[in-house]
N, C-alpha and C positions, 0 to 999 in steps of 0.2 A: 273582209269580215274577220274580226279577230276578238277573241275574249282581251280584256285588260281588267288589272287590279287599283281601286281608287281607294289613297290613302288621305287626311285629313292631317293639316297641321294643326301642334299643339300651341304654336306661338302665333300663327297670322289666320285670323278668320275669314271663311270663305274663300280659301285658299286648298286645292287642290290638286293629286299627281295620280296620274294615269301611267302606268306602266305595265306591259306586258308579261313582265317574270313575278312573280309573288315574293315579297321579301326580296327583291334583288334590287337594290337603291345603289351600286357601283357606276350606274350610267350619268347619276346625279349630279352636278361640282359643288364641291364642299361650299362654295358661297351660297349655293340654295339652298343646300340643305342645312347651314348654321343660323338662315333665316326660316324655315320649315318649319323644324324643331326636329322632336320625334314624331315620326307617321306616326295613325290612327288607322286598324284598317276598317272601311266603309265598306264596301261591296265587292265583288265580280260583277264584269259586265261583258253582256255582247256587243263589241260595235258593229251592228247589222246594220243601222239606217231607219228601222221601225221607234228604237228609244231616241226622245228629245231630251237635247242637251242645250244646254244655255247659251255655252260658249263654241260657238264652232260647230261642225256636221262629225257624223263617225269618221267620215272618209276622211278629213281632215285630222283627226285627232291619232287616227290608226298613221297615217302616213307619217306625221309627228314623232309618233312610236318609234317609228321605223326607221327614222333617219337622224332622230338624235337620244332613242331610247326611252322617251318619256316624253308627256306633256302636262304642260303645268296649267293647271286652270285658277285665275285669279278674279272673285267675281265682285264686282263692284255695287252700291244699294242700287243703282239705278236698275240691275239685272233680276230684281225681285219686284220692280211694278209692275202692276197687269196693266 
């Protein structure tokens, strides 16, 4: 379980970064981030396992975190049919 901070790109929609330091984008490589744009920030979030996320489980996204500093969430339309 771990808090993460989610920012929003200003150039690719529906595109998302979870990362566990606020403001710390050093873990990023400049090719993501020169397609990112400038973050937006969105929220704090618990990854507890109770919030539903789209792409992936918390445990999945913390681990993410964890092992390359960040996860990138990239959603596609088909991620918004019911």
């Amino acid at each position: 379980m771990m808090w993460c901070y989610i920012y929003r790109s200003t150039k690719k929609e529906n595109c998302y970064l979870y990362m566990e330091q606020e403001n710390d984008f050093s873990h990023i490589p400049e090719k993501i981030m020169a397609i990112f744009g400038t973050p937006a920030f969105v929220m704090k979030v618990l990854l507890d396992g109770k919030r539903r996320i789209v792409v992936g489980t918390s445990q999945e996204i913390e681990e993410k975190i964890k092992t390359d500093g960040f996860f990138l969430q990239m959603l596609k339309e088909d991620d918004f049919k019911v």
